[in-house]
N, C-alpha and C positions, 0 to 999 in steps of 0.2 A: 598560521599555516596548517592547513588540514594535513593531518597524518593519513597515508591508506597501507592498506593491508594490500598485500600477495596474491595472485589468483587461487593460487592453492589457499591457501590462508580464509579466502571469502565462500570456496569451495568447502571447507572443512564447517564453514559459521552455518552456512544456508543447510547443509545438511544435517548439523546439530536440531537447529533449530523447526526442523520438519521431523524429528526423528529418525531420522534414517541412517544405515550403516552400512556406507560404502567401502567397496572392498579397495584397496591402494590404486589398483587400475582403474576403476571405478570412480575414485576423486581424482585423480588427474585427467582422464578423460573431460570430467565435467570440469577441472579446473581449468581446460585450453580451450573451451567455449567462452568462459566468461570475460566481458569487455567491459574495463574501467569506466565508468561517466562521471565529468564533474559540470556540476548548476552550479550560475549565479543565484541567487538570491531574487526572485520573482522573472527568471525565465520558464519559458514554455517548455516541458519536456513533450510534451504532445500537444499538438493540435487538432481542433476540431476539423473534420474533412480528412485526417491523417489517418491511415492505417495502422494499427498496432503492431509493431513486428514482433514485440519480445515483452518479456517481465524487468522489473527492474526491481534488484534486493537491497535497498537501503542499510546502507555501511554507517553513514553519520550525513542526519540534517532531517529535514521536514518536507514531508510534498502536500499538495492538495488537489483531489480529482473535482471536479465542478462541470456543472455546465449553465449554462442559458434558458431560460421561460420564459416567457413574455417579459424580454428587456430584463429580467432578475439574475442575478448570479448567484447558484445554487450550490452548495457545498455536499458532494457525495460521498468522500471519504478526506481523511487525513490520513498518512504515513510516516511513519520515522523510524530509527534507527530498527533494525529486526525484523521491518515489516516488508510485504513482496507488493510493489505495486503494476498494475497490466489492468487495460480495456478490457474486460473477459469474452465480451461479445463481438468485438472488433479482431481479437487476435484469434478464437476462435475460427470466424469465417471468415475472417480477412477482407473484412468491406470496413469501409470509414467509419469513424468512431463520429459521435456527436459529444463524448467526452472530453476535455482535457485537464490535463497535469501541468501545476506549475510547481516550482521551488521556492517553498517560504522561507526556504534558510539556507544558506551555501550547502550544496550536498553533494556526497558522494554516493553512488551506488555502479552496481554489477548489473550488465543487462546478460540476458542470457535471451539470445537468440532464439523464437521459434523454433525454424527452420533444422536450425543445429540440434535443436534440443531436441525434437523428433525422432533426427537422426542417429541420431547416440540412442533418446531409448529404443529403437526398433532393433538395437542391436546388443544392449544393456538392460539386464531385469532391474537389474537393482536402479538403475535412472530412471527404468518406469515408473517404479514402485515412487521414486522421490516426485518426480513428475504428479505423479497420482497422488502422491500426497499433497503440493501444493498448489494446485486445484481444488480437492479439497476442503481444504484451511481456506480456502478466498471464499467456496461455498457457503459454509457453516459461519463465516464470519457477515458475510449479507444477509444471511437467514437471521442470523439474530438480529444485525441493525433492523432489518425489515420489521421483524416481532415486536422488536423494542418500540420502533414508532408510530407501529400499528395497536398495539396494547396496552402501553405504560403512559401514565400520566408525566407531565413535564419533569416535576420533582424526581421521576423515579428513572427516567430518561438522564437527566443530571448525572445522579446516583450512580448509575452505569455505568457512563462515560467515566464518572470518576475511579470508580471502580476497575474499570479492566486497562483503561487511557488515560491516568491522569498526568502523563506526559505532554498532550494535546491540550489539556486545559492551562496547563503552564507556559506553553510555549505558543501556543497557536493563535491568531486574532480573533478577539470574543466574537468579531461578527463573523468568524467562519464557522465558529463553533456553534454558537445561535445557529447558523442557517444547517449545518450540522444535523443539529437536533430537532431540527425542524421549528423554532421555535424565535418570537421575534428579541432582538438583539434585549427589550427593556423585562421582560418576562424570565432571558436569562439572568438578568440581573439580578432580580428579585428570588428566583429560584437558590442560584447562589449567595443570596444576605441569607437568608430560612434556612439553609444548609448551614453555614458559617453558624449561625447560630443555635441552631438546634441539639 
């Protein structure tokens, strides 16, 4: 049985974890926006043609954003525990996502409304400021995968992954992680034997 936390309580994590130092009013404000979600294990949290309406702060478990190419299923991001998953371009302008999110592991997370979340910073610095902050962080964290698969060879693509996620390497299915790293399922293999032994 999955344990969960408090809104306050998820309120207090997500702000930790962005840096930020909300004043008392301030986290409870943000902690009576946020809405409990629990995944099965390989449900859809978003679909393709679905609008983003909000972020989702993963409390406990796994997601994976994917989409479609020519009949392919493309692995764009992994998430878990600590990590904020949202369409960025979809919740942004609020047109359909061609992305979606599934749960690779029973999970829980905190969705934090758009809409609401707007509204609280227009009238809160300090929510902006976390707001701004985690955008941000979703920023700086595409620019690197983008760099990393744009410039590093497979090994050091690995390397990376192991390095900053090796939560995902552990938990996650090799062929997500392959498709991940942009790299074919037998090539990860191999990457990982040369690792392992090096």
């Amino acid at each position: 049985m999955l344990m969960m936390m408090t809104n306050l309580e998820a309120a207090r994590q997500i702000a930790a974890y962005y840096h930020c130092l909300l004043s008392k009013e301030a986290m409870h404000a943000f902690a009576d926006i946020l809405v409990s979600r629990k995944y099965r294990k390989g449900e859809r949290i978003l679909d393709e043609g679905d609008v983003c309406r909000g972020m989702l702060y993963i409390e406990k478990g796994m997601t994976r954003q994917f989409y479609f190419k020519y009949d392919k299923d493309l692995t764009e991001h992994i998430g878990y525990e600590g990590g904020m998953i949202m369409c960025l371009e979809s919740l942004l302008k609020q047109e359909p996502t061609r992305l979606m999110i599934e749960a690779l592991e029973p999970t829980i997370g905190w969705e934090i409304n758009k809409l609401e979340m707007d509204a609280l910073a227009s009238k809160s610095t300090e929510i902006a400021l976390l707001y701004r902050k985690i955008f941000e962080f979703s920023l700086i964290e595409s620019q690197i995968k983008a760099d990393t698969l744009r410039f590093e060879p497979a090994h050091e693509r690995y390397n990376k992954l192991l390095q900053l996620h090796p939560e995902i390497l552990k938990r996650a299915p090799l062929v997500y992680v392959a498709s991940l790293l942009q790299m074919t399922p037998e090539t990860l293999s191999r990457v990982r034997s040369a690792s392992l032994n090096s």
